[in-house]
C-alpha positions as CSV (number, residue, x, y, z in Angstrom):
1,X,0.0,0.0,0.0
2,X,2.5,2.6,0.9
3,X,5.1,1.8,-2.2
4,X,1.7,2.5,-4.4
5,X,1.2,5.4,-2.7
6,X,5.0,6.7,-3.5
7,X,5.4,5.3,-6.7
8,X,1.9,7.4,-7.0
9,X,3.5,10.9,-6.0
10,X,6.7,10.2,-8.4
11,X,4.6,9.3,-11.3
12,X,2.5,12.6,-10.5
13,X,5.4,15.2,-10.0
14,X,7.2,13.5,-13.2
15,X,4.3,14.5,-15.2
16,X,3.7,18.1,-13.8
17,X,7.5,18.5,-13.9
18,X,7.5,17.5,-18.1
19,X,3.8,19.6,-18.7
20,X,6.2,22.7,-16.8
21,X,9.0,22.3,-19.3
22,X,7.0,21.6,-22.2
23,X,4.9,24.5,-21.2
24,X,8.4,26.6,-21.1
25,X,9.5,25.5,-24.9
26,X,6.3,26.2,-26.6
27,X,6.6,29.4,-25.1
28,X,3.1,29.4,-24.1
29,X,3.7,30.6,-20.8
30,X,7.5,32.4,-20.5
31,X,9.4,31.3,-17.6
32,X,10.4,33.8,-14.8
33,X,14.3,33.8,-15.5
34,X,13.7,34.5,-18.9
35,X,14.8,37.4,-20.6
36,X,13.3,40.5,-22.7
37,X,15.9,42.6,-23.4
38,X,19.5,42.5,-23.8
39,X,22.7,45.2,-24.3
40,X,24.9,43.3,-26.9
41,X,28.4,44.8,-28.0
42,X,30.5,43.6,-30.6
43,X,34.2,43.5,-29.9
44,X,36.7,43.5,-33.2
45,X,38.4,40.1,-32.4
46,X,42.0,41.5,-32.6
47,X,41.8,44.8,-30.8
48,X,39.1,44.3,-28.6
49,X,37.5,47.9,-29.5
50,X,33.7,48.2,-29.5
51,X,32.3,48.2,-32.9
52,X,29.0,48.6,-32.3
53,X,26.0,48.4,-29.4
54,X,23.0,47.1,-30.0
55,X,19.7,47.2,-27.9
56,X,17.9,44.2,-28.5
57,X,15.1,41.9,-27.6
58,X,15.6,38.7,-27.1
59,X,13.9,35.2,-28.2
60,X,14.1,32.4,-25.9
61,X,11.3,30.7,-26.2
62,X,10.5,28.0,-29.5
63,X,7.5,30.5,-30.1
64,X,9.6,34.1,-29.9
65,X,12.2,32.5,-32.6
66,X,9.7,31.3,-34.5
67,X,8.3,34.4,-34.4
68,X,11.2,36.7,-34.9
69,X,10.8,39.9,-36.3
70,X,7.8,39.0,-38.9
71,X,5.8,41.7,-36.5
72,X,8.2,44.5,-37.1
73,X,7.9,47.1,-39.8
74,X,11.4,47.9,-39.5
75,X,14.4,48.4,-37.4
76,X,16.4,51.5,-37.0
77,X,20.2,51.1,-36.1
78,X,21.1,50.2,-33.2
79,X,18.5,47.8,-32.5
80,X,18.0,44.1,-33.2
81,X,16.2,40.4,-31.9
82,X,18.7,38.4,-29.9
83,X,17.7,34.5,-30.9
84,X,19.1,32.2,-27.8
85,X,19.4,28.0,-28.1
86,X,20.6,25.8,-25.5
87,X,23.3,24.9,-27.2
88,X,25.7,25.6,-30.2
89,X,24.4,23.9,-33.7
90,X,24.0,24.3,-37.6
91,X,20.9,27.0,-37.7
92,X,18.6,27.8,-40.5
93,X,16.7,31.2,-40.6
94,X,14.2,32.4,-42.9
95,X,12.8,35.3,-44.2
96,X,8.9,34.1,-43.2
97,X,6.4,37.2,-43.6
98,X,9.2,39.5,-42.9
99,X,8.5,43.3,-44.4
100,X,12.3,44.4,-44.5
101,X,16.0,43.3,-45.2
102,X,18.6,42.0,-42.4
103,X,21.7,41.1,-41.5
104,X,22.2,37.5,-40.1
105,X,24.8,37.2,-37.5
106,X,25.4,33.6,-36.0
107,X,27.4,33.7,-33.1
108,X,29.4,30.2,-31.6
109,X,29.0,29.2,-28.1
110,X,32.5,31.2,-27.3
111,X,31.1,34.1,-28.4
112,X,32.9,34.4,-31.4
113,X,31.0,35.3,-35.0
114,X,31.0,32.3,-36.8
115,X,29.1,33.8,-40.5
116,X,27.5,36.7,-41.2
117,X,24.3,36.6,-43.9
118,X,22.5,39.8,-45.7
119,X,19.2,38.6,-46.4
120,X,16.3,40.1,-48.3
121,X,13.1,40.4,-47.6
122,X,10.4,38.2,-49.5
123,X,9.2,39.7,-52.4
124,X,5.3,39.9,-53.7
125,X,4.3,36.3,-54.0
126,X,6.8,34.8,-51.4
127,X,6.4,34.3,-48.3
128,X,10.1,33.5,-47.1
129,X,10.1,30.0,-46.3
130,X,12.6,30.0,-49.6
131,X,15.1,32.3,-48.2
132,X,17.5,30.2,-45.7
133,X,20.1,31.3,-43.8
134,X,22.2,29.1,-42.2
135,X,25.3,29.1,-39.2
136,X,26.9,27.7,-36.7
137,X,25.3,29.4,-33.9
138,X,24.1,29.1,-30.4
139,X,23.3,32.8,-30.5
140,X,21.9,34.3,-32.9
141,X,22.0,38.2,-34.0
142,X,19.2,40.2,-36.6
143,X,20.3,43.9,-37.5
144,X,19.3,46.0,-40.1
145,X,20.8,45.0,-43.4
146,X,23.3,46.6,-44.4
147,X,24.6,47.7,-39.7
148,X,26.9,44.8,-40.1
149,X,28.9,46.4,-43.2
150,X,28.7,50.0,-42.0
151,X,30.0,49.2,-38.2
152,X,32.6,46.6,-39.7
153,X,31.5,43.7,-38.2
154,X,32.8,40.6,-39.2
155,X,32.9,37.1,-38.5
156,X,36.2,36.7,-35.8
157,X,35.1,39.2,-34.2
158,X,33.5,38.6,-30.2
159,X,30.2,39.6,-28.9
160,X,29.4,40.9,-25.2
161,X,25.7,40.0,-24.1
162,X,24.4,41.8,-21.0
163,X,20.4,40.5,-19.9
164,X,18.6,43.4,-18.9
């Protein structure tokens, strides 16, 4: 009687405990150390002098990069949409029902640029799912097109990432 009765409680908090993280990943409900917002500086990878800052909001959540910025009109310098995975692995973006061009930074689990990509937005007709992007990333970096040129980013270079 009493083993059923623990076996009974395990089986219970193992199932809440996987509903919670599957919750978490579907981003239906963000979890409380999650992140909004984020300072990130980019570092030339042989002086060390700041290149640029960017204010950025972040997507941690399976929904928030699968959302990206397809509900954003635009972006001025200086801003951007931080993507964060777990872990370091070969990425693939797309251009799905985005309004404006970007620049794709993938950024390595040292916090080096791995590749940098200057996508296009869709044009009449397409919706995006054509136009990949992929990196070796475990971060994951969106900027107006064109910021990555104009600051002199490159990949090599390192990137600084302070959670608001």
């Amino acid at each position: 009687m009493a083993l059923e009765r623990v076996w009974s409680v395990l089986v219970t908090v193992l199932a809440v405990s996987l509903i919670g993280l599957l919750v978490f990943q579907l981003g239906i409900v963000t979890p409380p150390w999650a992140e909004s917002e984020a300072d990130v500086r980019v570092l030339d990878g042989d002086t060390g002098d700041e290149l640029a800052a960017v204010d950025v909001e972040v997507a941690d959540t399976q929904a928030e990069r699968y959302t990206g910025l397809s509900d954003h009109e635009s972006l001025a310098d200086g801003e951007g949409m931080l993507f964060v995975h777990s872990s370091e692995d070969e990425r693939t973006y797309v251009m799905r029902e985005m309004d404006f061009d970007i620049d794709i930074i993938f950024i390595g689990a040292d916090g080096e640029i791995t590749s940098i990509e200057h996508a296009r937005a869709p044009e009449p007709g397409e919706d995006g799912n054509d136009l990949q992007y992929t990196g070796q990333a475990k971060w994951v970096l969106e900027v107006p097109r064109g910021y990555a040129t104009e600051t002199g980013i490159e990949a090599g270079d390192e990137v600084d990432i302070d959670y608001k």
